[in-house]
MIGU-381671 format. One record per atom (N, C-alpha, C): x, y, z; residue in three letters. Coordinates in steps of 0.05 Angstrom, whole numbers, plus 5000, padded with zeros to 4 digits. Example, Ala and Ser with C-alpha at 12.3 -4.5 7.8 and 13.67 -1.06 7.14 Angstrom:
MIGU-381671
526448865156ALA;524649105156ALA;526449345156ALA;525749555142SER;527349795143SER;525850015157SER;
***
This chain:
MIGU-381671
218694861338UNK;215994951334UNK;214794811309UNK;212494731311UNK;210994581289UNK;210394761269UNK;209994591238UNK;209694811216UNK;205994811217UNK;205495061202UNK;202895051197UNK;201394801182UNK;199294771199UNK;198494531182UNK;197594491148UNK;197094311129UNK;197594341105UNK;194994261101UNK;192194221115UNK;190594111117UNK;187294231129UNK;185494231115UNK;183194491120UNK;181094331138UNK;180894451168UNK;178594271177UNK;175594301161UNK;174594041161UNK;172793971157UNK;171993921130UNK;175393871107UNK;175993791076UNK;176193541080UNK;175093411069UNK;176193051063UNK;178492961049UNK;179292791050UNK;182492741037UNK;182692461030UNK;183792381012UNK;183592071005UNK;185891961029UNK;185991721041UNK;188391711067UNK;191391701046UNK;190391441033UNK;193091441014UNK;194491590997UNK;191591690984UNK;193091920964UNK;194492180966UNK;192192290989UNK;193392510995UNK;194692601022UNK;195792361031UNK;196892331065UNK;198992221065UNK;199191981056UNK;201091781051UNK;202791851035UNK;202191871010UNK;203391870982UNK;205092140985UNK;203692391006UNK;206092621009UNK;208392621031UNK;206592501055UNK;208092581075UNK;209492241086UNK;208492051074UNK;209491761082UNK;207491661106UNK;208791471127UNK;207291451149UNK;206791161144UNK;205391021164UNK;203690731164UNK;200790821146UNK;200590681138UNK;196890621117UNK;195290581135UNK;196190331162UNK;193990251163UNK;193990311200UNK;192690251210UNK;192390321238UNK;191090561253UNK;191190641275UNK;190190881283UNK;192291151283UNK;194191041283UNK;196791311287UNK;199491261269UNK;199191371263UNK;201591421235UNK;203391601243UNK;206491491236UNK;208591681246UNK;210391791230UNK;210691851203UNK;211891931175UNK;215292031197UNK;216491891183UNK;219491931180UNK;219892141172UNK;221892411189UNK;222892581179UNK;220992871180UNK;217992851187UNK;215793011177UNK;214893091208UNK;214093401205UNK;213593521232UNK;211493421241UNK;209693161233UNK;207093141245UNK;206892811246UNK;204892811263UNK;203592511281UNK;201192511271UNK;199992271248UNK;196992271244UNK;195492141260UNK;193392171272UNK;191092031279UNK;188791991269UNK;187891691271UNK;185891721248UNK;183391621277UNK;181091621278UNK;179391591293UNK;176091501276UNK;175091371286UNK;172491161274UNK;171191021286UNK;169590951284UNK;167890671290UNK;168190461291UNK;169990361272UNK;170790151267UNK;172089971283UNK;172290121306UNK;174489931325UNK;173189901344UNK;170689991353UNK;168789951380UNK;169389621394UNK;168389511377UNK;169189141384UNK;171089141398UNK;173489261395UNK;175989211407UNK;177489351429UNK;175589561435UNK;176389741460UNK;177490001451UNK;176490011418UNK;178290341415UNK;175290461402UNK;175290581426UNK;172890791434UNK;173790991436UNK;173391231414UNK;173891481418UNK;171391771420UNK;173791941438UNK;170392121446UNK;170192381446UNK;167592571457UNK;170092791460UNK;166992711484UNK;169392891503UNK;167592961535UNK;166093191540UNK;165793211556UNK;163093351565UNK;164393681560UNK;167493701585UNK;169993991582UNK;170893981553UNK;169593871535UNK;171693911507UNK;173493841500UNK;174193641518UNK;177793451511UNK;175493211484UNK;178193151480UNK;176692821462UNK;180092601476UNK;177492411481UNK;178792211488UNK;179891961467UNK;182691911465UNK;182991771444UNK;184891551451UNK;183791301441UNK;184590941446UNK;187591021436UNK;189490901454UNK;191990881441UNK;192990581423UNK;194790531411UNK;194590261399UNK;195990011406UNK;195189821399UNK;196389531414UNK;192989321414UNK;194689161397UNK;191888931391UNK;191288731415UNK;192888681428UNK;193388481436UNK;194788531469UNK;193588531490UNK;195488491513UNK;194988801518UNK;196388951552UNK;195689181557UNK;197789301536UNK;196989621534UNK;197489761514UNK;200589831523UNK;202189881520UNK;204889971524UNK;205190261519UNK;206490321532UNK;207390731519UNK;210590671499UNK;209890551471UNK;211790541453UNK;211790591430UNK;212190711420UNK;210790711385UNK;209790941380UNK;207390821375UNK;205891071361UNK;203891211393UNK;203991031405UNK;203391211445UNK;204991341448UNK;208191281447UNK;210791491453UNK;210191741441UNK;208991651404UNK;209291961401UNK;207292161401UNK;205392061405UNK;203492201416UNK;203092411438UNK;204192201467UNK;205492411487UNK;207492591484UNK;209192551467UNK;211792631472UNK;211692891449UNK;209792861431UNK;209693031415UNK;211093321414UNK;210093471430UNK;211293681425UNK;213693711441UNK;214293521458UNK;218193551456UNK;219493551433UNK;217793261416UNK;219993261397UNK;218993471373UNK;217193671375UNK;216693941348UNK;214393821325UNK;213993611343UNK;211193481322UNK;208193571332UNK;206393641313UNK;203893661322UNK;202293391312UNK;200093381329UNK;198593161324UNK;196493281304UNK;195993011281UNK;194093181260UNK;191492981258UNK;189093121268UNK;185592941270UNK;185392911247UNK;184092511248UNK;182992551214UNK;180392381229UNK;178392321217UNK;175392161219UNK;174791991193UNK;174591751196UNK;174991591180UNK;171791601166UNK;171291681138UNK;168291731130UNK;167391421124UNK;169591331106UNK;167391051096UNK;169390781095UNK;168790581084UNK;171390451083UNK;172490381060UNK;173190661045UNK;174590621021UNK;177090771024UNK;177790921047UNK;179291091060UNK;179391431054UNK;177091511053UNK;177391691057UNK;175791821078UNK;177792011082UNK;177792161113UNK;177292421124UNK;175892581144UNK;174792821143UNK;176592961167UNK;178493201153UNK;180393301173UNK;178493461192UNK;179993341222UNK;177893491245UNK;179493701270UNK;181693741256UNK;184093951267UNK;186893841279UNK;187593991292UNK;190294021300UNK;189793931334UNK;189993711343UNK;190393631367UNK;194093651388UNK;192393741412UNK;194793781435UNK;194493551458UNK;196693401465UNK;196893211490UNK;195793321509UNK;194893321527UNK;193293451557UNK;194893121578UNK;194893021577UNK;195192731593UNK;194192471579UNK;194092221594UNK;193291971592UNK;191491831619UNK;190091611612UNK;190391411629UNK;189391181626UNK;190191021639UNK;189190701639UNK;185190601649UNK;184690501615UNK;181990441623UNK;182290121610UNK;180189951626UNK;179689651623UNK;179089611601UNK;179889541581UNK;178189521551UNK;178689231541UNK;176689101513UNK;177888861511UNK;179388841490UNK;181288651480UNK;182688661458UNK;182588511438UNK;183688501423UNK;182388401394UNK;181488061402UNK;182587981424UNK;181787611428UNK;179087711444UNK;178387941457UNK;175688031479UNK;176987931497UNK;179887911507UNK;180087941536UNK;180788181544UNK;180188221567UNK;180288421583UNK;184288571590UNK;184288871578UNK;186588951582UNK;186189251587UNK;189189361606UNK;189389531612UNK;189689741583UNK;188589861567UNK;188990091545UNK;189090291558UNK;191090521538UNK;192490731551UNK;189390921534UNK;188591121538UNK;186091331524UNK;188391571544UNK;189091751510UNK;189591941512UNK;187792181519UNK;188692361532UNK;185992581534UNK;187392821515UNK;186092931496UNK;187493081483UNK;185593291473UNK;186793551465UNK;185493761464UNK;185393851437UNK;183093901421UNK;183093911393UNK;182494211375UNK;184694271358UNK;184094561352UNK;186094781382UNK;187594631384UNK;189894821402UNK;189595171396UNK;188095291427UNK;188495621423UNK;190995681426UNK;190595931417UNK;193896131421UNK;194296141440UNK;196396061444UNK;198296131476UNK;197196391488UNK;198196401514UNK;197296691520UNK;194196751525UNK;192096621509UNK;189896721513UNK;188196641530UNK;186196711541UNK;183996501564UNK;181296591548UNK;179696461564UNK;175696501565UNK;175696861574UNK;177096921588UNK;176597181597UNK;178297291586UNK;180897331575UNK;181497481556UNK;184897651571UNK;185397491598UNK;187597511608UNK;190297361600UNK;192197511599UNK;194297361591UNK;195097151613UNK;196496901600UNK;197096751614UNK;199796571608UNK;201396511623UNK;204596421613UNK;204596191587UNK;205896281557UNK;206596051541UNK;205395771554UNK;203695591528UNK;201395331548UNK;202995161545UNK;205995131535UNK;208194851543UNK;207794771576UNK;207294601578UNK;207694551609UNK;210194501614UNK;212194481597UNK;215894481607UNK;216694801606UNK;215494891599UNK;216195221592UNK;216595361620UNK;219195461630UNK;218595531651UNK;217795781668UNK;215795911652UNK;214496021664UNK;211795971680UNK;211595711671UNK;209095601687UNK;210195491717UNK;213095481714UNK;214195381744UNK;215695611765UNK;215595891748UNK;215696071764UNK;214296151781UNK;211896081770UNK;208196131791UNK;208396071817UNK;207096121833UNK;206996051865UNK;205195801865UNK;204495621883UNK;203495401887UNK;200795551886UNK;199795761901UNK;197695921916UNK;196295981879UNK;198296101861UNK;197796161836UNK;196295851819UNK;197995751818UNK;197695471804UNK;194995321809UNK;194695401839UNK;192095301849UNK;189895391839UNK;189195601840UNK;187895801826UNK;186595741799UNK;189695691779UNK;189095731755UNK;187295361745UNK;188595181769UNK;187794991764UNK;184394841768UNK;183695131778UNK;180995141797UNK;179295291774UNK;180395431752UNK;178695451734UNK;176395421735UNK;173295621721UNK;170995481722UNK;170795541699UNK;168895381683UNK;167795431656UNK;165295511655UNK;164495681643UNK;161395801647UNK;159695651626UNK;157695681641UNK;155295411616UNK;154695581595UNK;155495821590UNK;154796001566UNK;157695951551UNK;158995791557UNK;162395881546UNK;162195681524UNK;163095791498UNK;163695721476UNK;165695501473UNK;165595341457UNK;167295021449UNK;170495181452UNK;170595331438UNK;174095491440UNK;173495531462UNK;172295661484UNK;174495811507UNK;174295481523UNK;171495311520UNK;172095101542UNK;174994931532UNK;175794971507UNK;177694821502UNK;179994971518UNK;180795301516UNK;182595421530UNK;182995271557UNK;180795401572UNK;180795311596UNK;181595101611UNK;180294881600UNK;180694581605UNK;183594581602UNK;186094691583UNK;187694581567UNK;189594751585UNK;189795021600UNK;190895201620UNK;190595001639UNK;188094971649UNK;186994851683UNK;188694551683UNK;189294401662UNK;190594111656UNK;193594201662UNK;194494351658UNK;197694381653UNK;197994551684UNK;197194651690UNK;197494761714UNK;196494641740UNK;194894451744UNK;195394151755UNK;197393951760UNK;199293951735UNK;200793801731UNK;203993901750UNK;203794231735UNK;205794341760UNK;204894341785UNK;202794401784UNK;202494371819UNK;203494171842UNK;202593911823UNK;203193711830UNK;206093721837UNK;207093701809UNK;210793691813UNK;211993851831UNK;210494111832UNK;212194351850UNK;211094241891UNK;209394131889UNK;208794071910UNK;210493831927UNK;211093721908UNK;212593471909UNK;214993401918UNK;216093641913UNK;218193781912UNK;220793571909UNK;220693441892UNK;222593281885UNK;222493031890UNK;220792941912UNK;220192601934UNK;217892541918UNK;217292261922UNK;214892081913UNK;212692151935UNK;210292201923UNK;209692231948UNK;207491961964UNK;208091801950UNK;207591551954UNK;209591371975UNK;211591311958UNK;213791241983UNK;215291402001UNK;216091711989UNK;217591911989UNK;219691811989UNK;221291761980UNK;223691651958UNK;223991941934UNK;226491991938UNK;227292201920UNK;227292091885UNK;226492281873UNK;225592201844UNK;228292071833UNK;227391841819UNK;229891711809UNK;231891871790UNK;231292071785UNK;233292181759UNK;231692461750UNK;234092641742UNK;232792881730UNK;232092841698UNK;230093041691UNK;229592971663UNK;231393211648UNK;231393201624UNK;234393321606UNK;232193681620UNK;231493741623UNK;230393991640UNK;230694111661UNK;232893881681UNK;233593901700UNK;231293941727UNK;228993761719UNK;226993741735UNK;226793401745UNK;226193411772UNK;226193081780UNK;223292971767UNK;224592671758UNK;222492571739UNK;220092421760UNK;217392521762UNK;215492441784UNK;212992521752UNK;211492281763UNK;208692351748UNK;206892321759UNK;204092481750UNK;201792561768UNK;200292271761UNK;198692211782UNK;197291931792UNK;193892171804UNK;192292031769UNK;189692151791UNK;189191891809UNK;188391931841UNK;187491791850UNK;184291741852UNK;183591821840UNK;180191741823UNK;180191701793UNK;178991561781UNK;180291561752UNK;177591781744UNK;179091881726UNK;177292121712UNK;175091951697UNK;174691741682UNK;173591541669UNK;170791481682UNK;172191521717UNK;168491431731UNK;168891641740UNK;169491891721UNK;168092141749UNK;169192221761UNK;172092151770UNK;173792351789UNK;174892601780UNK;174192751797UNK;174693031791UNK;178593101791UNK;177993281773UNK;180693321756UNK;182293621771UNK;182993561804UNK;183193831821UNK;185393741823UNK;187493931846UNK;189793831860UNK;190493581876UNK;187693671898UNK;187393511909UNK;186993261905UNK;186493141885UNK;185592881870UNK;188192751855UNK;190892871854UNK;192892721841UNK;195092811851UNK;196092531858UNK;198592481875UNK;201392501852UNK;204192641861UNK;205492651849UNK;207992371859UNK;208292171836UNK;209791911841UNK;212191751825UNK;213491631835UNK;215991631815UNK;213991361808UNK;216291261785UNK;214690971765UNK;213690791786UNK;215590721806UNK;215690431822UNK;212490521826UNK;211290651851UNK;210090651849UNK;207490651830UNK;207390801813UNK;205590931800UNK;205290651781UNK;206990471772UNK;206290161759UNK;205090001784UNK;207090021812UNK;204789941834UNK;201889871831UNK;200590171826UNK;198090171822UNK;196389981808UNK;198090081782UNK;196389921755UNK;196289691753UNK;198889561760UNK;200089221761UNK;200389091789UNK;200889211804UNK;202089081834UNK;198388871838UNK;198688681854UNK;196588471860UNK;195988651881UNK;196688911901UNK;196089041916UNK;195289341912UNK;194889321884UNK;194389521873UNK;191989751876UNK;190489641891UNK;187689811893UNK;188589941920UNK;189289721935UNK;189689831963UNK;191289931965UNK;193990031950UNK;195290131952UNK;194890431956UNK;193290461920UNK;191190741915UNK;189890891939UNK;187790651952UNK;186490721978UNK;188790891995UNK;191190712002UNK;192090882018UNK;193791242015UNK;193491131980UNK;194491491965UNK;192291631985UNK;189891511977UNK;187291731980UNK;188291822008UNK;189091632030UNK;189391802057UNK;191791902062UNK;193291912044UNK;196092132039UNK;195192392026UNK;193692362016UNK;192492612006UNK;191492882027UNK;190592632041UNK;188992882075UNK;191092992080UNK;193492922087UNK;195893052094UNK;197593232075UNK;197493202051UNK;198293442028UNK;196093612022UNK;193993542030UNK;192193732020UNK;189993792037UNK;190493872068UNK;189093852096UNK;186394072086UNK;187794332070UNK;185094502068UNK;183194402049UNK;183494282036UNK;181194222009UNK;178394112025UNK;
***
């Protein structure tokens, strides 16, 4: 479990003096990973527009954030690894906003992983590459709580009480609505329940096969769950809606298919008409 954070939203902080100089980490870049220390910094700005690191927050209250790599598509290594992986490994992710360029910085909370995906961006030469944009949820509610005020299972998505649920359940919770009167906290709840409960759906639906090739998942993860990952087949980027029905559960082969294969679009196309068949009522 992550320690409380040491850091007041909406206090400014010198980066070096009072970031670096305590907790260690990289100086310079967007994500800093301090040796030994419960936390992952992110720093987010302007400054990188030119280069494809466009950061945001969306319309549901996620903020979307450029992952790093200057040069060539983005890799999931580094400071991308820990980002996702965060709270396996007991790290929280910590928002900073870069004020000026003498480095100091305006803390903007305590950010949670929700997912990723691949958008066209250019790179520091302006050619065109695949960048990973995390979707992430900022100011993490208390477990347990919703917009309406019902309890709901621990928000780990490895936690397994979210895989006790019925498919019929999962669906449900993933169908979430947000009311246009609903406050920045509960749309953050919501969004951040309705994301994780998608994700099982997917998996529990899947039931262990690709559902792309259906090829049984190459390997269990230390959880003793077969390793398959969700594939929106619309990218959320232009607009595809973020339902069941919209993301296929796929082992790697595939799911790099997509992104890299020279048959890659068409491949997608034909997810979309695998979908009619996993998901006949939608």
């Amino acid at each position: 479990m992550t320690e409380q954070t040491p850091f007041v939203v909406g206090a400014t902080y010198g980066r070096r003096k009072d970031i670096h100089a305590k907790f260690g980490g990289q100086q310079q870049g967007g994500i800093s990973t301090p040796v030994g220390e419960p936390f992952v910094f992110l720093f987010t700005g302007e400054g990188g527009h030119a280069f494809g690191y466009r950061d945001e927050f969306r319309d549901d209250g996620t903020f979307w954030y450029t992952g790093e790599g200057q040069v060539g598509d983005m890799k999931m290594i580094a400071g991308n690894l820990a980002i996702r992986d965060h709270a396996a490994a007991g790290k929280s992710l910590e928002m900073f906003e870069r004020m000026d360029g003498r480095g100091t910085v305006r803390y903007m909370g305590r950010a949670t992983y929700l997912g990723h995906h691949l958008e066209e961006r250019p790179d520091r030469n302006r050619a065109p590459r695949q960048a990973i944009v995390f979707e992430l949820a900022l100011e993490k509610p208390e477990a347990g709580v919703t917009a309406g005020g019902s309890q709901l299972p621990p928000i780990s998505p490895s936690d397994r009480a979210w895989w006790n649920l019925s498919l019929e359940e999962l669906r449900r919770r993933a169908k979430q609505r947000i009311g246009r009167a609903a406050s920045a906290a509960e749309r953050r709840v919501v969004t951040y329940q309705r994301s994780q409960a998608i994700k099982v759906y997917v998996l529990k639906r899947a039931a262990g096969c690709c559902e792309g090739c259906r090829a049984n998942a190459p390997f269990l993860t230390k959880k003793g769950q077969p390793f398959l990952e969700p594939h929106h087949i619309w990218r959320r980027s232009d607009g595809g809606p973020d339902v069941p029905e919209a993301v296929i559960g796929l082992c790697p082969n595939c799911h790099r298919r997509i992104h890299y294969g020279a048959d890659g679009d068409g491949y997608n196309r034909t997810l979309a008409e695998r979908m009619r068949e996993l998901e006949p009522n939608a």
